[in-house]
N, C-alpha and C positions, 0 to 999 in steps of 0.2 A: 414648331414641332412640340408637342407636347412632353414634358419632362417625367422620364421614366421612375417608379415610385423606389423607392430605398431599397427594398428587398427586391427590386429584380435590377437591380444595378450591379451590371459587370465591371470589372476593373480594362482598360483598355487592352494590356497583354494579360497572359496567366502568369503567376507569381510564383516560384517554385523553390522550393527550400531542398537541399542536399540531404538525404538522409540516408545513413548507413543500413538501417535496414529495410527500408519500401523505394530506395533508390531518389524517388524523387518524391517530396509533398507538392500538390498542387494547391492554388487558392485564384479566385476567378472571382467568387460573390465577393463587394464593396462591403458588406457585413463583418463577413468573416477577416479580411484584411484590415478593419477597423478595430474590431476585439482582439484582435493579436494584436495590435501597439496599444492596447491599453496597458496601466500603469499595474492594473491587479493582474492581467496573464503575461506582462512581463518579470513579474516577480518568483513567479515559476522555474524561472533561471537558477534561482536561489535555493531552491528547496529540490535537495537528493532526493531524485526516486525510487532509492532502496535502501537508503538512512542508513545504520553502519554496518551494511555489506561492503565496503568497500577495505574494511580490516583484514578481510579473507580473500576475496578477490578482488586485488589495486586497480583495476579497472572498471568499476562500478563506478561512475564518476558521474552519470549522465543523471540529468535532471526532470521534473516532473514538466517540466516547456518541453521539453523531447520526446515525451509521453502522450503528451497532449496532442501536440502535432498529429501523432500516428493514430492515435486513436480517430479524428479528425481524416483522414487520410483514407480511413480503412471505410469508414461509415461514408464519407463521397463514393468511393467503390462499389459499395453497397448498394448506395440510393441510385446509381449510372445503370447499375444488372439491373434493378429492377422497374425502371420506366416501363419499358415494354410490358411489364407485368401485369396479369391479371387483377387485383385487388391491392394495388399501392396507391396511394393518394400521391400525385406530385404535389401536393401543396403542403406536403409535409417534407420535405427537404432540405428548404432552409433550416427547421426547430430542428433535424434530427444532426444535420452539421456544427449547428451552435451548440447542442447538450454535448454534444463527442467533443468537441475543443475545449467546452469548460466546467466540462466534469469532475475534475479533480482541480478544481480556483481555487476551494479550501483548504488545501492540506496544509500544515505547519511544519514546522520544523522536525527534524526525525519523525515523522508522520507519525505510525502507530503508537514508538514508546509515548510520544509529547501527548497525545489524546488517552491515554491508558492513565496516566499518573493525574491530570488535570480534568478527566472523564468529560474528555470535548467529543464529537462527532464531525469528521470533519466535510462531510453530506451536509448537516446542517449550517454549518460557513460560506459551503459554496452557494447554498439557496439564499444565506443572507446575502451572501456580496452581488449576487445575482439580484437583487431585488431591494437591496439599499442604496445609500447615498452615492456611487462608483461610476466608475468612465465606464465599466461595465453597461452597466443599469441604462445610462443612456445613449449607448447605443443601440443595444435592443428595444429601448424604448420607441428610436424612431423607426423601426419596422411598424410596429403597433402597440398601441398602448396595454394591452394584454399580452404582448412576446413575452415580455419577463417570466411573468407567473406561467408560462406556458414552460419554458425552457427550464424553470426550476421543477414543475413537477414531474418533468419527466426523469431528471435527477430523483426528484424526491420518489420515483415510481408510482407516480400518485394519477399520471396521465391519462384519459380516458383511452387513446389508442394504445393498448398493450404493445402493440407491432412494433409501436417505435420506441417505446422502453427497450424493446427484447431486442433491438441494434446494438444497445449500451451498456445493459443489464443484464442478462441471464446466464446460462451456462454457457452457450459460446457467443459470447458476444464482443463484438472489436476492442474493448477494454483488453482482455485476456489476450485476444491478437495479437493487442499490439506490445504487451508488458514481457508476455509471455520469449517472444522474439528479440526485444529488443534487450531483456534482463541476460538472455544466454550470450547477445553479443556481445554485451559489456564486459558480461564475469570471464566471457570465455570458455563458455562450457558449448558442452553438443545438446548438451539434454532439450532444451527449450524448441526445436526448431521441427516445425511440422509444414506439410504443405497448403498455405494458408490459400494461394491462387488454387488450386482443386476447391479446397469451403465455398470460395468466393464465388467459383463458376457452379457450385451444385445447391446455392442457398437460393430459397424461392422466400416472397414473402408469404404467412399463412394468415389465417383470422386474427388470432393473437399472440403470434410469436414468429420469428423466424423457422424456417423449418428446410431439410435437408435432403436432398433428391438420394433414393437409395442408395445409385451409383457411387455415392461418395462416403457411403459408409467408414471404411478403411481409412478414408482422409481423416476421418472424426476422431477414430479409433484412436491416430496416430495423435492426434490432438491433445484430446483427454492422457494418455502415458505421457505426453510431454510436461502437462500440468501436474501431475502425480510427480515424476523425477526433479521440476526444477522446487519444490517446496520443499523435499527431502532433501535434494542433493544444495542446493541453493538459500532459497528463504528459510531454513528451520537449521540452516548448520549453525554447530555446537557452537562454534567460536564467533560468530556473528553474535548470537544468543549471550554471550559473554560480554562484548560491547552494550549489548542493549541492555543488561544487568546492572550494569555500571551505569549507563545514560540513565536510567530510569532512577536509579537509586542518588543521581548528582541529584533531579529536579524534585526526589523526595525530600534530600536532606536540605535542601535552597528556601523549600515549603516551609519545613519546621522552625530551619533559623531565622526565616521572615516574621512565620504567627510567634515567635519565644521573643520576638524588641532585639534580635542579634544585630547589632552595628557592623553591616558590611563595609568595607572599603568603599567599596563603588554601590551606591545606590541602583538594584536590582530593578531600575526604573521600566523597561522592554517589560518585568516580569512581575509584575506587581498586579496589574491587571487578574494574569491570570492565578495567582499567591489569593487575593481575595474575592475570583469568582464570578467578578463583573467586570464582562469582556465586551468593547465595546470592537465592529467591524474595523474599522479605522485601528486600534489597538492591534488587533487580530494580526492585521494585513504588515503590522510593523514588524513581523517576529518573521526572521528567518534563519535560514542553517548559519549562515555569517555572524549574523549579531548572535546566536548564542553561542557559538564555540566562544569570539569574542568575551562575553560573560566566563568561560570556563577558563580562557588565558589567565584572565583576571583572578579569576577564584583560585587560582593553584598557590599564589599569598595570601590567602587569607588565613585570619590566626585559628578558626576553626578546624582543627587535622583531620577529620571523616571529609570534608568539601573538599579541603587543598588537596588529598592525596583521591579522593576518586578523579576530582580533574583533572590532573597529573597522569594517571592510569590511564582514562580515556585519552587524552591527547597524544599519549607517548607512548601505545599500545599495549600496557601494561595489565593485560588480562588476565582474570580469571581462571584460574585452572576446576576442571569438571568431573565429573563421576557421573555415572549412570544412576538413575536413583527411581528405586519403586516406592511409590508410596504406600501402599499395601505390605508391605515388610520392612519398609525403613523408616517409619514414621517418628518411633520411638528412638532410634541412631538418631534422629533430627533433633527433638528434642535434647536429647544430651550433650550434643555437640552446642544447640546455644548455652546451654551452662557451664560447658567447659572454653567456650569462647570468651566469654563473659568473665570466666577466671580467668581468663589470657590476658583481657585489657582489650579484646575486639567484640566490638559491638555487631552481636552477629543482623541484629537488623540493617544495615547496609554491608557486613559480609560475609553473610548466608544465604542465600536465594537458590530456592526450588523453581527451576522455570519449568513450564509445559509448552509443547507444543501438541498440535492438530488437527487434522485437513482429511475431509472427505472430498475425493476425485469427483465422483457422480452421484449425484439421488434423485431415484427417479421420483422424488413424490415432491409433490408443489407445494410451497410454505408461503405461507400469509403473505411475505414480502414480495411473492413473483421473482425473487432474486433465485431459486431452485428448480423453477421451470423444468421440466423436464426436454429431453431435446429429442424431436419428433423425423421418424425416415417420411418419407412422402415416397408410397410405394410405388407402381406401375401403374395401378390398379386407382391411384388417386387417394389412396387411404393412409390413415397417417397411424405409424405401428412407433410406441415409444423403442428408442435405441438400442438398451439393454435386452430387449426381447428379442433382437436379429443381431445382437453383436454379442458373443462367448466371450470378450475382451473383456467390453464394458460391463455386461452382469458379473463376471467376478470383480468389478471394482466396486460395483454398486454399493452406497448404503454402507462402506466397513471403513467407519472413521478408525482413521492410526493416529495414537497418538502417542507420546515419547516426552519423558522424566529427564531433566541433570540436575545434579545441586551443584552449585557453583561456589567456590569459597577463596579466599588468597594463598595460596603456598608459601609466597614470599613473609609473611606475615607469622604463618607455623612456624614454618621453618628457625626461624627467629625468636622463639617461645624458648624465655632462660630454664625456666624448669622441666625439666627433660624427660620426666613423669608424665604430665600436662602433656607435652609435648607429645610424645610417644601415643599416649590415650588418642588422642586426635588422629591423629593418622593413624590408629588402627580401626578406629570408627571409620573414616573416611576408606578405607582399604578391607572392609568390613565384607561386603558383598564379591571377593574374589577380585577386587582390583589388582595387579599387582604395576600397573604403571601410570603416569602422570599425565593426561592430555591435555595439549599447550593450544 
C-alpha cells in the first residue's frame, strides 16, 4: 500500500485539549501535532498573554500556548464551514491551520512593553523562527520545501490569497476570537464575550476576505462593542498602565547601566544580546517571562538604587500612583515638575512618565497592511455593502480613535520629600487640574 504523503497524514484518534473557553481543541493533522511538541511552541507556556494584567485582575495567568491553541481551533472551524463553499481551495487548509497555531511563536517576554523599549517586532521573530534553523522549520519543511515561506507570509500578510490572510488577520479574524474571549475569562470580566458560534455559522468565504451573511449583522455589532469595552475596561486600565511604566523603565535603566561598563552582580548574559542589538533566533527563543523576572529577583540587590527599587516595585506591586493628564494644557506642569523632581533627588526619567493609550474599534478604509480590511455584509441580493453603512452601531464607532493621557509618578517618594516647600509645590502641580484624590 502506498505511503500516505505527510500533509494528509491523520493521527489515528483525534487529539483533544480541554479548553475553558472553545470547550474542546481538536487536532487530527500529523502536522499540527508535530508543531505543538516542538521545542519553540512549547515555549509559549512561558510567555503571559497579557503581560502585567495580571496586577489588576489575579487571574490573567493564561499564556500565549492558550492563545495559540484557540486561535488554531477557531480557523479548523472555519476551514470545516467552508468546504462545501463556493470559492475556497481545500488545499489551503493545511497553511491556514499552521499560520493560526503559530502566529504568535515570536512574542517575548511582556510582549509589547519588551518590543517597545528594544524596538523588536515580534511578526518578524515569528517569520524568522518559522524559517530558520527550528524543530519548527522542519517540520513544515517535510510538507514541502516551500510550506515554510508560505506559512510565514501569510503571517507576514504578504500571501497571494488574501482570503487566508483575512482568517488570521483582519478585523474579524480568529486572532481577535479567540484573545477577545479568552482575555474576559481570565480577567473575569463580562465585556469580552459575543456570539462567536452565530459569526461562525454566517461567515462565507469572499474573493479576498472573509465576509458576513447579513443575517448576522447584530452578531458583528455585538463583536465589535465587545472589542471597544475590553481595551478600555481591560487592556488600557490605568493601573495595568502603571506595571508597564515600571517594566518598561527596569529594561530602560538595565540598557543604560550595560552601555555606562556598570558591574552588575549577575552578568545580564539572557540580555546582552538584546543591550547590543544583535539578536540572534536561538538568543531570541532563550528569553522568557521566567528568566526575566529571574533577572529582576536578582536586580532588587544591586548597588544601583533606580534598578534595585523599580524591581522591587514591580515584584511586590508597588505601583505607581496616576493623574489624568492633558497634554494640551499640561505640558508646561510637566516640565516643572522634572525640575522640581530633580531638586528632590528623583530622577524624573524613570519617575515620571506620560503614558498614552489608543484604539480605534472599526475603520472602514483599507490600509496598506490589509490589517484594516473593512468587514463586508453579503446581502440577499449577493452584494457586498461595507458594515457601517447597514449598521447605526458601527458607523458611530467608525473612524473615532479615543485616546487617553495619565502621568504616572511615585507618591511614596513625595511624600517623603524633607523640604516641605518642594514638597507641597509638587503636589499642588500634581493636584493642579482639579484632582482632589489619589488613584492606587
Amino acid at each position: 500500500m502506498k505511503k500516505m504523503a505527510y500533509k494528509d497524514e491523520q493521527l489515528h484518534e483525534v487529539k483533544v485539549f480541554k479548553d475553558p473557553v472553545h470547550r474542546y481543541v481538536r487536532v487530527v493533522d500529523r502536522v499540527i501535532w508535530d508543531l505543538i511538541a516542538t521545542k519553540e511552541f512549547q515555549r509559549l507556556r512561558m510567555i503571559k498573554q497579557l503581560g502585567t494584567t495580571n496586577v489588576t485582575f489575579h487571574g490573567a495567568e493564561h499564556s500565549r500556548f492558550n492563545h495559540s491553541l484557540g486561535v488554531y481551533e477557531i480557523v479548523r472551524r472555519m476551514v470545516k464551514n467552508f468546504k462545501s463553499e463556493e470559492g475556497w481551495d481545500r488545499d489551503e487548509d493545511l497553511l491556514c491551520l499552521c499560520a493560526a497555531l503559530l502566529h504568535d511563536l515570536g512574542h517575548g517576554p511582556f510582549s509589547h512593553s519588551f518590543e517597545k523599549v528594544f524596538d523588536l517586532d515580534h511578526e518578524k521573530f515569528t517569520q524568522a523562527i518559522i524559517l530558520g534553523d527550528t524543530d519548527v522549520h522542519t517540520v513544515l519543511s517535510r510538507v514541502a520545501s516551500d510550506f515554510p515561506e508560505k506559512v510565514a507570509s501569510v503571517i507576514a500578510k504578504t500571501y497571494e490569497n488574501k482570503l487566508v490572510v483575512s482568517l488570521i488577520s483582519s478585523q474579524i479574524d480568529a486572532d481577535r476570537m479567540d484573545y477577545l474571549q479568552r482575555d474576559a475569562y481570565y480577567t473575569g470580566v463580562s465585556y469580552g464575550h459575543f456570539d462567536m458560534e452565530r459569526i461562525l455559522r454566517v461567515m462565507r468565504p469572499g474573493t479576498d476576505e472573509v465576509v458576513i451573511k447579513s443575517t448576522g449583522m447584530h452578531a458583528v455589532e455585538d463583536y465589535i462593542m465587545s472589542r471597544y469595552q475590553m481595551y478600555w475596561q481591560v487592556y488600557f486600565h490605568p493601573v495595568t498602565r502603571s506595571a508597564e511604566v515600571i517594566l518598561i523603565n527596569i529594561f530602560m535603566r538595565a540598557n543604560m547601566l550595560y552601555h555606562s561598563g556598570y558591574p552588575f552582580r549577575l552578568k545580564p548574559t539572557h540580555f546582552q544580546p538584546f543591550f547590543e542589538g544583535d539578536i540572534s533566533v536561538e538568543e531570541y527563543l532563550a528569553l522568557n517571562d521566567g528568566v526575566v523576572q529571574y533577572y529582576f529577583q536578582v536586580w532588587q540587590e544591586e548597588e544601583d538604587p533606580i534598578l534595585s527599587d523599580l524591581c522591587s516595585r514591580f515584584l511586590e506591586r508597588r505601583l505607581f500612583k496616576y493623574i489624568e493628564y492633558n497634554p494640551m494644557l499640561q505640558e508646561d506642569d510637566f516640565f516643572q515638575l522634572q525640575v522640581l523632581f530633580r531638586r528632590a533627588g528623583i530622577d524624573p526619567d524613570y519617575y515620571l512618565a506620560v503614558d498614552k493609550s489608543a484604539d480605534l474599534p472599526y475603520d472602514f478604509y483599507e490600509s496598506a497592511s490589509g490589517s484594516r480590511t473593512p468587514i463586508y455584509l453579503q446581502m440577499p441580493t449577493t452584494e457586498l455593502v461595507e458594515l457601517s453603512q447597514e449598521s447605526t452601531i458601527v458607523e458611530a464607532l467608525s473612524r473615532k480613535k479615543r485616546s487617553d493621557h495619565k502621568l504616572y509618578y511615585p507618591l511614596d517618594f513625595i511624600e517623603r520629600i524633607k523640604d516641605d516647600d518642594l514638597r507641597e509645590e509638587i503636589i499642588r502641580l500634581l493636584r493642579k487640574r482639579g484632582e482632589s484624590h489619589i488613584h492606587s
